[in-house]
N, C-alpha and C positions, 0 to 999 in steps of 0.2 A: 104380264101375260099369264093367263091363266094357266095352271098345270093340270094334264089329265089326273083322272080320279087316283084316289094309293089302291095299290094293291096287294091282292096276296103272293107268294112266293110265285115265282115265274116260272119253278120248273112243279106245280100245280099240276096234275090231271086238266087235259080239255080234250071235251068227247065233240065239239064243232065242225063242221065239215068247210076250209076252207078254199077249197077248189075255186070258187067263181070270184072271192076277194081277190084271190093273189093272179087271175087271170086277170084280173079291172086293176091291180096296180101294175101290173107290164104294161096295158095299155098307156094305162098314164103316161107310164117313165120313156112309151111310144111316141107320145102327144109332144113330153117334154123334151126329147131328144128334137125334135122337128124346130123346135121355139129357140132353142137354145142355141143349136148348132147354124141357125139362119142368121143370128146374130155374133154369132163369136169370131172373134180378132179383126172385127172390122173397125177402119178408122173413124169412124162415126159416131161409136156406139155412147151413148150418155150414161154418163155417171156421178151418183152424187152421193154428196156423203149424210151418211144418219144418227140421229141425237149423239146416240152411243159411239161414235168418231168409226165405227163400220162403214166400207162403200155398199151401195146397192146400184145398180146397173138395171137399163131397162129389161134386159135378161131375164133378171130374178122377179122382177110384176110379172112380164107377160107371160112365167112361167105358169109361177103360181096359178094367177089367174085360169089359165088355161085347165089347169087342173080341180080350180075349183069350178071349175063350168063343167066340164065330167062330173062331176062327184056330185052338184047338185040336179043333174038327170038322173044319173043311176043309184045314186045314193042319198035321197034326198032326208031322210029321215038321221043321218050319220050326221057326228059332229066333225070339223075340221081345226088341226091347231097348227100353222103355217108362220113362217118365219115375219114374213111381209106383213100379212092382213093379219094374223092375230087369229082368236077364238071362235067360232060359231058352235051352235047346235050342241047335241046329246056327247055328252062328253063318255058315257058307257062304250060307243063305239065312234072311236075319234082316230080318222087318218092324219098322221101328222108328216107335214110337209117342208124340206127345206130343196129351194127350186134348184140350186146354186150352191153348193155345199163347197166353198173356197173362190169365193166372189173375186179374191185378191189376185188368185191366178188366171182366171176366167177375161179382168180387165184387161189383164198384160200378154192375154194371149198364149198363154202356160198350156197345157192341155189336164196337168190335172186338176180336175174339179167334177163331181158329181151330182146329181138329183138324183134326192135321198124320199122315198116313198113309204110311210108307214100305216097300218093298220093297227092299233091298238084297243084290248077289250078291256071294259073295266080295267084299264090303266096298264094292261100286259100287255107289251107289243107282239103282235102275231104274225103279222105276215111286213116282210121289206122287200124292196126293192134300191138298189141302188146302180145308176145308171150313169159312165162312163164316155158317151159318146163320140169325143173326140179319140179318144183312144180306142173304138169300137168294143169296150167293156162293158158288161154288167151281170150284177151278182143276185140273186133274190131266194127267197126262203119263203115257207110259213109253216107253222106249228105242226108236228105230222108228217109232211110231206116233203120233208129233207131241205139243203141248200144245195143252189147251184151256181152253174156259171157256164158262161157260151164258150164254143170253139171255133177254132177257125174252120174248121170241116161242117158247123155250123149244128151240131150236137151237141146237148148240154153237157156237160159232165158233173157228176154230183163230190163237193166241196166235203173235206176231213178234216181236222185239225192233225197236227204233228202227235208223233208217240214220246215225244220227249220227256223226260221224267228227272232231269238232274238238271237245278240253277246253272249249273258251269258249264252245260253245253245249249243252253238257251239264246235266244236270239231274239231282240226286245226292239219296241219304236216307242218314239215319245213325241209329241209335238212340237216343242222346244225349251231349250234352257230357260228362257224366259217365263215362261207358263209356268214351271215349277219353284223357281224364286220368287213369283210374283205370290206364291200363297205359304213360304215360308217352307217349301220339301227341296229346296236343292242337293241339302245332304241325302236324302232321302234319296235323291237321282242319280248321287255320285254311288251311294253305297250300291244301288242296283247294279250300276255298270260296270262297277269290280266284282259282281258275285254272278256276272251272266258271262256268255263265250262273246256275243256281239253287241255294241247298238248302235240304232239310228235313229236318226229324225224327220222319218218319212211324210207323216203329217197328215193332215186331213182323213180322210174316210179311206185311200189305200192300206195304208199297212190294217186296219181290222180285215181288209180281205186279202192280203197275203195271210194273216192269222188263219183265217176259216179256208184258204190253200192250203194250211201245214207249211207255211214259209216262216212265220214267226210265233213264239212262245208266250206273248206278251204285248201287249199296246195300253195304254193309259193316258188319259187327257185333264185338265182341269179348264173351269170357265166354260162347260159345253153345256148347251141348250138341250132340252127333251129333241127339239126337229134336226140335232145334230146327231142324235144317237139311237133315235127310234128304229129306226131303220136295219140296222147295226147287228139289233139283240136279235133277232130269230135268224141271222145268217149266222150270226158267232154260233149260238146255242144249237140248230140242228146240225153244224157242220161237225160237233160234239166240244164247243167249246163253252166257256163260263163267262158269264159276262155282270160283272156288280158295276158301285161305284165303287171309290177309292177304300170305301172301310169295308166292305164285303155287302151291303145293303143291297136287296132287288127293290133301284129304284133308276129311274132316266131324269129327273129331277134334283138330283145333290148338286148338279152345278161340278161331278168328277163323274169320270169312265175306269174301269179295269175291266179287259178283255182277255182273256189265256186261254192255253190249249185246255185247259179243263184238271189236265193233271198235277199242274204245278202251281196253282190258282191258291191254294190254302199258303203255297211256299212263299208266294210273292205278295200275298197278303203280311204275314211274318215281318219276311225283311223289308216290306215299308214301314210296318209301324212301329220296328222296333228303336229304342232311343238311342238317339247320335252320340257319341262316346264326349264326356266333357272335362275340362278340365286343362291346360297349358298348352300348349303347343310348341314345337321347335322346325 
């Protein structure tokens, strides 16, 4: 799969007005909500498994799809980079799409799982959306123009990160033990969780927006896709959070995530890469 363009630093100057992008990605994640929510937990629904031993679900096509049937009326000259179909078009201005964002729970009827909606320019995600449905949630941002999120009185409320400023009173998500032992940072994960106050392993696309709540100080992933985290970076970032990969790089493409409140970002960069103590054990 192809990766959007590299780009320059993410927190760059953009003088763009994107008002009318990130009104055409709620629709979207409007269209997707309809597709998604028609078919979930029903005993019917077909699922098969893909090269890479991943399930996809009729779900996540007739998501996609859907979305790419918008995107080429209104957006016809934009590129598309989508989990299912793959690459199209101008990759300068590429929506990148993941329909189903936790297929795994989706099948079984789980309620979290999302569609994750991005706008990306010259390779900087600009505007996201990420949409919640069965939980009646959703989170969305773009460059400028703050992050938010719905209420039940049905007013958005605009999204902070925490003030927190010391490891020992931080509160962290990871995906799973296994994700971290599977690329050689286990130590890495245990040393984190001695030097924070909490963790969990909340997973998928919530704990980054409990982060951009001011619920959590920290979320990181490995193995994630650019349609897994596009989405992601202008909700963390305008909510005042930081968002790299794992070494501090502005990139959606290393294949790692680091998310934090923005304050403590350089501190948890540190203590991951600092080396594992070596030497006997008892």
């Amino acid at each position: 799969m192809t990766s959007p363009a590299a780009s320059a630093s993410w927190n760059a100057p953009f003088d763009g007005d994107l008002t009318d992008d990130l009104a055409l990605a709620l629709r979207l994640a409007d269209a997707a909500d309809a597709v998604t929510m028609a078919r979930f937990d029903a005993a019917d629904l077909d699922v098969q498994v893909k090269a890479d031993a991943t399930h996809v679900t009729e779900a996540d096509l007739a998501t996609e799809r859907a979305i790419r049937g918008i995107l080429s009326t209104e957006r016809p000259g934009d590129g598309v980079l989508g989990e299912e179909f793959g690459t199209s078009g101008d990759p300068a201005r590429q929506w990148i799409i993941d329909p189903i964002d936790g297929t795994a729970n989706y099948l079984k009827g789980i309620p979290m799982w999302t569609t994750l909606i991005a706008l990306a320019i010259d390779g900087v995600p600009r505007v996201g959306v990420a949409s919640q449905p069965a939980l009646g949630r959703r989170w969305w941002a773009a460059t400028g123009l703050g992050a938010w999120t719905n209420t039940p009185d049905g007013e958005p409320a605009r999204l902070a990160v925490s003030g927190v400023t010391n490891l020992a009173d931080a509160s962290v998500s990871f995906q799973s033990i296994a994700q971290w032992d599977e690329v050689g940072r286990s130590d890495d994960l245990l040393r984190l969780s001695r030097a924070v106050w909490r963790d969990r392993g909340y997973g998928d696309t919530w704990p980054y927006m409990l982060l951009a709540e001011g619920r959590l100080e920290f979320v990181a992933e490995f193995g994630v896709k650019e349609y897994d985290i596009a989405a992601l970076v202008p909700i963390v970032m305008e909510a005042g959070g930081r968002f790299t990969d794992i070494d501090g790089a502005d990139s959606i493409a290393s294949r790692s995530s680091l998310a934090t409140n923005g304050a403590l970002h350089e501190d948890f960069l540190a203590l991951l890469t600092t080396p594992s103590p070596t030497g006997p054990t008892r």
